[in-house]
N, C-alpha and C positions, 0 to 999 in steps of 0.2 A: 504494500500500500504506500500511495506517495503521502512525502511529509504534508501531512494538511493540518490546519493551524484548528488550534481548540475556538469553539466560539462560544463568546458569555454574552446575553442577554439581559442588562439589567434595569428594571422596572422602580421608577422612586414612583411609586404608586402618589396620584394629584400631587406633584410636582410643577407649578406654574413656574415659566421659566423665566420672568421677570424680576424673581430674588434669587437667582444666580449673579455671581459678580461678571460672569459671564457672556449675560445680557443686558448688565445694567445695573444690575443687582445689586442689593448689600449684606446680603447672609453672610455669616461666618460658616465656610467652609474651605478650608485651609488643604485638605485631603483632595477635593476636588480640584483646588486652583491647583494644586501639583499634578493632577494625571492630566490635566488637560496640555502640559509641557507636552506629552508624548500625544496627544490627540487632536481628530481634526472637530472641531464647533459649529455644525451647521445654525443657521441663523433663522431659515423657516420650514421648520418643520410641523406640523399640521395632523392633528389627531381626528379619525374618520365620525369618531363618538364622543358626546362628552362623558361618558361615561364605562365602567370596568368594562364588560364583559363586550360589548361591542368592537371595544379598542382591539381586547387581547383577540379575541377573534378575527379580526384583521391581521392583524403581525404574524399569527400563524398560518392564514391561509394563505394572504397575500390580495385577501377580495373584500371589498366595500359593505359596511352592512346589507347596502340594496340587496349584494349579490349573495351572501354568506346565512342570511335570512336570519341571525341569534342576534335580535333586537326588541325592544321593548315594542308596545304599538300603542296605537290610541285611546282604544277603549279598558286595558287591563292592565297598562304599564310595563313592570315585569310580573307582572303572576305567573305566564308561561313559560319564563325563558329558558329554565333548566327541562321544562320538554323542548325546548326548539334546540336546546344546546345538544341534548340526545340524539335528535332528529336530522341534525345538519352537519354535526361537527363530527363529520366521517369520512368527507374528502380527503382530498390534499393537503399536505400540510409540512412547513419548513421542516416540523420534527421528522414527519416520514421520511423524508426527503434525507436527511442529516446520516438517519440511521442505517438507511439504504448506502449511503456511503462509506458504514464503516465507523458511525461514531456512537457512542455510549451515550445516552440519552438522560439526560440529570434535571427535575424541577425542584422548588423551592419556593414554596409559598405562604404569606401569613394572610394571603387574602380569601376571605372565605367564601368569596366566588370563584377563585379559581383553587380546587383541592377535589378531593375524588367523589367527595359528595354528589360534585354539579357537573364529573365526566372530563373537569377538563382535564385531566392527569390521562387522558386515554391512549394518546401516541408516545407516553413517557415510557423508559422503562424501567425506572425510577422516578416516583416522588411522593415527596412530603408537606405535608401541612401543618402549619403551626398556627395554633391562635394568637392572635393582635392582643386580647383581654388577659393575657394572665390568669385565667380561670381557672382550678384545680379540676378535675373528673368529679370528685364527689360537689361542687361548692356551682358545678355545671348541671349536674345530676338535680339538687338543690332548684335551680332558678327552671330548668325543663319542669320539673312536678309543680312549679304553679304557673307554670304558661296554662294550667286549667282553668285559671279566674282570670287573664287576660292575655294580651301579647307586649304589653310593656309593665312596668310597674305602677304608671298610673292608672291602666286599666286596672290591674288586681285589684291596687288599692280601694278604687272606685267599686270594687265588684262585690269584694271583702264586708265594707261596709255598709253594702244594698242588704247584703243577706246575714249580714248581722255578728259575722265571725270575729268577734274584735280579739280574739284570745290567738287566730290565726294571723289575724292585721299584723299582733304585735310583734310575735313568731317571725311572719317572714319580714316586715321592717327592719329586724335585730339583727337578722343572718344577712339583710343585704347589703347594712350598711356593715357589716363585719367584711364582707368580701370584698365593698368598695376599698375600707382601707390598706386592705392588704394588697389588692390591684395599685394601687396608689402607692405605699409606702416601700414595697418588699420588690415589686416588679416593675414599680417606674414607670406604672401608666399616670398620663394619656400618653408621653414624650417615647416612652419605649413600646414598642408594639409587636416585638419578635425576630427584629433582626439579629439579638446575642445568641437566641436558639437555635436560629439558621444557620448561623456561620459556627458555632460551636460542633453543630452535626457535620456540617462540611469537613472542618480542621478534623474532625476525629473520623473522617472515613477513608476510604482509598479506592479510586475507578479508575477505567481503562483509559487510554487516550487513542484518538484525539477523542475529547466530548463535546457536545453542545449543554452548557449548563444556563436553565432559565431560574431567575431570581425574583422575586414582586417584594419588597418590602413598606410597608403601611405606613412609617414611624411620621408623615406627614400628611396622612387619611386625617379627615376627624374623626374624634374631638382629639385638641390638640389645646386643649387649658383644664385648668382643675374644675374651673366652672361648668363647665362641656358635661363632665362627667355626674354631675348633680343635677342638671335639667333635667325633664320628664324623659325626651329620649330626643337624640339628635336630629333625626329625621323630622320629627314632627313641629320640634323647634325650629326646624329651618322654614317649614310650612306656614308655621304661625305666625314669621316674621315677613313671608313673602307674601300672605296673604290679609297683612299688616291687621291680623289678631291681636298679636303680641311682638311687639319689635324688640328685637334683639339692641339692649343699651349700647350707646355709644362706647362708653369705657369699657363692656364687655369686647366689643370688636375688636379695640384695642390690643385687649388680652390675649384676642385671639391670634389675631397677626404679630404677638412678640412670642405665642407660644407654638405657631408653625414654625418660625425661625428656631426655635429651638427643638424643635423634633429634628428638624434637620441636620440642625448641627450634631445632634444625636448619631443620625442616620451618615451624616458625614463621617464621623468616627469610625463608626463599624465600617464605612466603605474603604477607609483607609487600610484597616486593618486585614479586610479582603485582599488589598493589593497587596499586602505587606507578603500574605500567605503565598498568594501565586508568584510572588517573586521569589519568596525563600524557597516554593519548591521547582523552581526554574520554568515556570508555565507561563507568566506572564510574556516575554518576548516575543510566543508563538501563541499569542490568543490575540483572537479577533476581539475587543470588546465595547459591547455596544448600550450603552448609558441613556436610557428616554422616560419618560413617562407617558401613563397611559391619556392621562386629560389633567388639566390645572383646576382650581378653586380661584373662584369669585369668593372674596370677602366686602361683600355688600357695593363697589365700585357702581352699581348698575342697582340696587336695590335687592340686591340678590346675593344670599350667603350659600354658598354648597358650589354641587356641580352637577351635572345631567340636567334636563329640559332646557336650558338654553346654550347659544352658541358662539357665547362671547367671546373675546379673546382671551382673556384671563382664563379660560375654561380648554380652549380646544389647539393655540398656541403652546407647545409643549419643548423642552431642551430635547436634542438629539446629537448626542457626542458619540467619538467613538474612535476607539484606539485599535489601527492598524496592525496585523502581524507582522513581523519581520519581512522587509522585501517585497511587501506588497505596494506596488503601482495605486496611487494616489491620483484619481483624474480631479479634474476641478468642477464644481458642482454651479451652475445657475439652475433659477428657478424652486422648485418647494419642494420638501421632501416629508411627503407623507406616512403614517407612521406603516401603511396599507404596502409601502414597498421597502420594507426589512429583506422580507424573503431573497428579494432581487439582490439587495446587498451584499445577502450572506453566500448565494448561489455564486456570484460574480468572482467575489472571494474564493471561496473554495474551487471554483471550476477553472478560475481564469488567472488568480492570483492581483486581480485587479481588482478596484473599487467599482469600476464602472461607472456608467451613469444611471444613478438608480432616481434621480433627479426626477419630477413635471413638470412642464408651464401651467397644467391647471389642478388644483387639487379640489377635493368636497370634503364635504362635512356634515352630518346629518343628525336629527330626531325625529325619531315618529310620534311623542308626547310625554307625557311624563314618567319619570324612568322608574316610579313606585305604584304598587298599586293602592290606586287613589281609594275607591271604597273603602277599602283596609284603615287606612292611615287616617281619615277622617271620623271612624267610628271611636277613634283612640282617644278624642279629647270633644270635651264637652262644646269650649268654644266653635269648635267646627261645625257644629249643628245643624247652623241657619245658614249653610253654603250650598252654595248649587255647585252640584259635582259639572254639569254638562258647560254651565256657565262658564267655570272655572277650568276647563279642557279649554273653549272657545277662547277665554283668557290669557291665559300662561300655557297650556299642554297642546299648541297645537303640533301638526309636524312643522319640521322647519329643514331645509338644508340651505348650505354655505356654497358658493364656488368662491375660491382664489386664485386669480390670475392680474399677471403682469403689474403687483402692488397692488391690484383691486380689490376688494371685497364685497360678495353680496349674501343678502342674509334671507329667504324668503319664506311666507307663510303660506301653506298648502294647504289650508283651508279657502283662504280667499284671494291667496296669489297677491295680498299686499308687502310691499318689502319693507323690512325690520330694519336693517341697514344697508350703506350702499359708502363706502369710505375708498379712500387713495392713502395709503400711506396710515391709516387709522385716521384721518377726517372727513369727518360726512362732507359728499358730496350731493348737488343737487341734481337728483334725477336728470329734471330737464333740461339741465346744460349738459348733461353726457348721455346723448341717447344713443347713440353709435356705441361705446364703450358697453350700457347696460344693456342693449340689446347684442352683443358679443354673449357676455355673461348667460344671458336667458336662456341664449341656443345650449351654451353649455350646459345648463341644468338642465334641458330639454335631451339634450342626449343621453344624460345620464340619469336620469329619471324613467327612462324609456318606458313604457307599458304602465306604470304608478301611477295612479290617482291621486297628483300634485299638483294645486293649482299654479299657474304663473301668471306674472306679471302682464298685465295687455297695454304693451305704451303705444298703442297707435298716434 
């Protein structure tokens, strides 16, 4: 077998790349600013989903949600998507591909959409899942036996004392704030979230070479403050505040955005430490390795704290590094590089010993609506009562895709084909002085929309 370089895939799971010093940034990450000496920094690269399971979906197939069909949709969010993930996620795939070649197949996940629960571990021939929470088995076992009086804690609560258990209330209040502290105090949540586990399991194993080894570490998922971790449940807080129920405080926001920075810097640590390993055991020089994340967080920029159902830039704008193996031909890269053409990357590499041009002039970006299931999530809190679910899909959940091309950006709604944004450089521009330009664009979402019941624009 010829010498073919190891290839590492590694995921800063919502990693928005505008607190990289990299791009602008001011995070402290010192481990980073050193590997990028040895690496090249693409500048726009462009995530196909704002959200997990869409993304990673892409980067292994190498095909657009339209095509790969494990996405969320209108009416149900994701209720479905670990059957569509069963259903679909059985083509082609970079992993097949790798292993067909000759390489040992290694994942490494703290993300609980992608572990063997949800299939995706299914072309691995190894992997492992770690939880983000620091949970024990029994103290997991614990919080499962009263998901029977609700799905968060404020539902139990709520359930608890409809039917009068106050001797249960107090029971599981006691034990859950026992395991908060010990997540909090003993394991370092919210800032830790399993990358020591992951890379602990690594240093103490030994696989064949060359491999492809995929990595997703959470440590800047939310919640990412102590605050986060005491709300009702994150999800729903974010809802309350988009749905300006209950606005998330100013100072709180605050908190938030000094304690993403700190998870990071967290997560920057162990990533050093990563490099430090495949250096001491001579892998590094001969690995491909490839640094992105899957979609960035909005922290309220747009009135919006999270990420999925919109497709801002904060959200779908992502870092894309990535340190060449020895010897390998470096071309020069214009235009976007989406996250949709990894595969190309990794194939050019191995097949050709060059980087290629894995480069587009146009990339997309899409939602089909809200990326939870709304009836769910509404049932969970009181204030939500008096909302109209259809209303609030028409609102905020509708589908939406992106084209980017030539510094352009357009943003559009498929319900009514009105556009959301329409920017040069990230400043709006006015439709009607660039109709030439927007009607470029249109075709473009027009072709790749192909056969989907997406409305467009009509600039006659």
């Amino acid at each position: 077998m010829q010498n073919y370089p190891n290839v590492i895939l590694i995921v800063f799971d919502t990693l928005r790349k505008d607190v990289l010093p990299q791009y602008g940034g001011n995070a402290e990450t010192p481990y980073l600013n050193e590997f990028v000496k040895d690496a090249v920094v693409y500048k726009n690269a462009i995530a196909p989903s704002p959200w997990t399971v869409p993304s990673h979906a892409s980067f292994f197939t190498g095909l657009y949600p339209i095509e790969h069909k494990i996405h969320e949709d209108y009416f149900n969010g994701d209720k479905n998507i670990i059957d569509l993930i069963s259903e679909y996620y059985s083509g082609w795939s970079i992993i097949q591909y790798l292993e067909k070649s000759g390489y040992n197949t290694l994942g490494f996940s703290a993300n609980p959409w992608l572990s063997p629960q949800t299939a995706f571990d299914r072309d691995f021939k190894f992997f492992s899942f770690f939880t983000a929470d620091y949970v024990t088995f029994e103290d997991e076992e614990f919080l499962m036996e009263y998901k029977k009086y609700g799905e968060n804690r404020y539902e139990a609560f709520k359930n608890l004392i409809k039917k009068g258990e106050m001797g249960e209330l107090v029971k599981y209040y006691k034990a859950y704030r026992k395991i908060m502290r010990e997540k909090c105090k003993t394991g370092g949540h919210p800032f830790k979230k399993g990358a020591d586990s992951i890379l602990n399991t690594i240093y103490h194993s030994s696989f064949e070479t060359p491999f492809f080894m995929f990595l997703n570490f959470m440590e800047v998922h939310e919640p990412v403050t102590l605050w986060e971790t005491k709300v009702l449940e994150t999800t729903i807080t974010q809802y309350l505040d988009l749905f300006e129920k209950k606005r998330i405080p100013e100072n709180r926001i605050k908190e938030i955005i000094n304690g993403y920075k700190k998870s990071l810097k967290n997560l920057d640590y162990y990533f050093g430490k990563f490099l430090q390993d495949l250096k001491n055991s001579k892998r590094y020089d001969n690995s491909l390795i490839i640094l992105i994340s899957d979609h960035g967080q909005a922290i309220r920029e747009r009135n919006y704290y999270g990420h999925g159902n919109f497709l801002y830039d904060e959200i779908v704008e992502v870092p894309f590094i990535v340190k060449y193996p020895k010897d390998v031909k470096i071309l020069e890269q214009k235009g976007y590089q989406s996250l949709v053409n990894i595969p190309d990357l990794i194939k050019n590499v191995v097949e050709t010993g060059s980087s290629g041009n894995f480069s587009r002039d146009v990339v997309f970006s899409e939602v089909y609506g809200f990326i939870h299931n709304m009836e769910k999530v509404l049932k969970q809190h009181d204030l939500f009562k008096d909302l109209n679910l259809d209303k609030l899909r028409e609102r905020y959940g509708y589908p939406k895709k992106a084209v980017f091309k030539n510094n352009y950006k357009l943003v559009v709604n498929g319900l009514n084909g009105n556009i959301d944004e329409f920017t040069y450089g990230k400043k709006s521009m006015d439709p009607k002085e660039k109709k030439d330009v927007l009607r470029d664009l249109i075709d473009e979402l027009y072709i790749y929309k192909g056969t989907e019941k997406f409305v467009l624009p009509d600039i006659r």
